[in-house]
C-alpha positions in Angstrom: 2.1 -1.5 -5.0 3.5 -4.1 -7.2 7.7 -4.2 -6.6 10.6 -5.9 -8.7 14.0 -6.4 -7.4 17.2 -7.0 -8.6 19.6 -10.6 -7.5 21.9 -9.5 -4.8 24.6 -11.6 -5.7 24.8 -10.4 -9.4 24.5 -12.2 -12.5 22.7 -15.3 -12.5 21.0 -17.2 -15.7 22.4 -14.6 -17.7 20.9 -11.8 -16.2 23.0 -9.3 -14.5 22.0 -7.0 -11.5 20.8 -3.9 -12.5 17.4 -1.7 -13.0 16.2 -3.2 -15.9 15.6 -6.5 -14.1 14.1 -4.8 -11.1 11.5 -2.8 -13.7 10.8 -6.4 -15.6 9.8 -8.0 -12.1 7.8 -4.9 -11.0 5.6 -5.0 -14.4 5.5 -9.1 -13.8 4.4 -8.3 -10.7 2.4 -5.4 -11.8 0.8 -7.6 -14.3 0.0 -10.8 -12.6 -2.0 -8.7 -9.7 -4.4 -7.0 -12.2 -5.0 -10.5 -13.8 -5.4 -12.6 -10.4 -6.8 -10.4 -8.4 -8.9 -7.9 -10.3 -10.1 -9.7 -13.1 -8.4 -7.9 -15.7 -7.3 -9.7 -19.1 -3.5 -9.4 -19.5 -3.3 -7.4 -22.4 -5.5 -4.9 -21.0 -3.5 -4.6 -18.0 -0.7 -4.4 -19.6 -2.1 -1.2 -21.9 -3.2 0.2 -18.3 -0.1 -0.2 -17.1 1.6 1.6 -19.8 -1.0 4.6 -19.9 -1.8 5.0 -16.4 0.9 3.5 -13.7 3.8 5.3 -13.0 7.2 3.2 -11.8 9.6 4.4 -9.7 12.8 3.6 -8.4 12.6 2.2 -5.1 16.6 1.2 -4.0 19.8 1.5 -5.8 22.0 0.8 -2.1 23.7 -2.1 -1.3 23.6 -5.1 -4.3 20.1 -4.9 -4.5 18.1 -2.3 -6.9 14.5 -2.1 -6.6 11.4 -0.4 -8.9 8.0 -0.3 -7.4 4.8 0.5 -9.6 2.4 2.9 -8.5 -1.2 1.5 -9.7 -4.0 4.5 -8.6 -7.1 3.0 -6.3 -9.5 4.9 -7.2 -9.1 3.8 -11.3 -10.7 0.5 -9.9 -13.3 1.7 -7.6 -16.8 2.3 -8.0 -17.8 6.2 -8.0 
């Protein structure tokens, strides 16, 4: 369950705290695990992820927001 979370302490680099930057970490994240550890090319992954995970929103409390992806077992399992 690949997760992306916002800065605490706000804008920094010119990227401000809010979902978006959560939900670009989570598909970085997202992203990076299909490549390293299942093989997967990158833009493959990233066509899974767009047909087949779902995203959700994990934490809007505090100053930290948070997205986590939702990437099904069983689509890499052998039947």
């Amino acid at each position: 369950m690949p997760i992306g979370l916002s800065d605490p302490d706000g804008s920094q680099n010119g990227q401000i705290n809010d979902l978006n930057i959560a939900m670009r970490r989570a598909v970085v994240n997202a992203l990076d695990f299909l490549q390293d550890d299942l093989g997967m090319d990158r833009a493959v992954a990233y066509a899974y992820l767009s047909a087949a995970a779902d995203f959700e929103i994990s934490q809007v409390v505090d100053r930290t927001v948070g997205v986590h992806g939702l990437i099904r077992k069983d689509h890499f399992t052998a039947q």
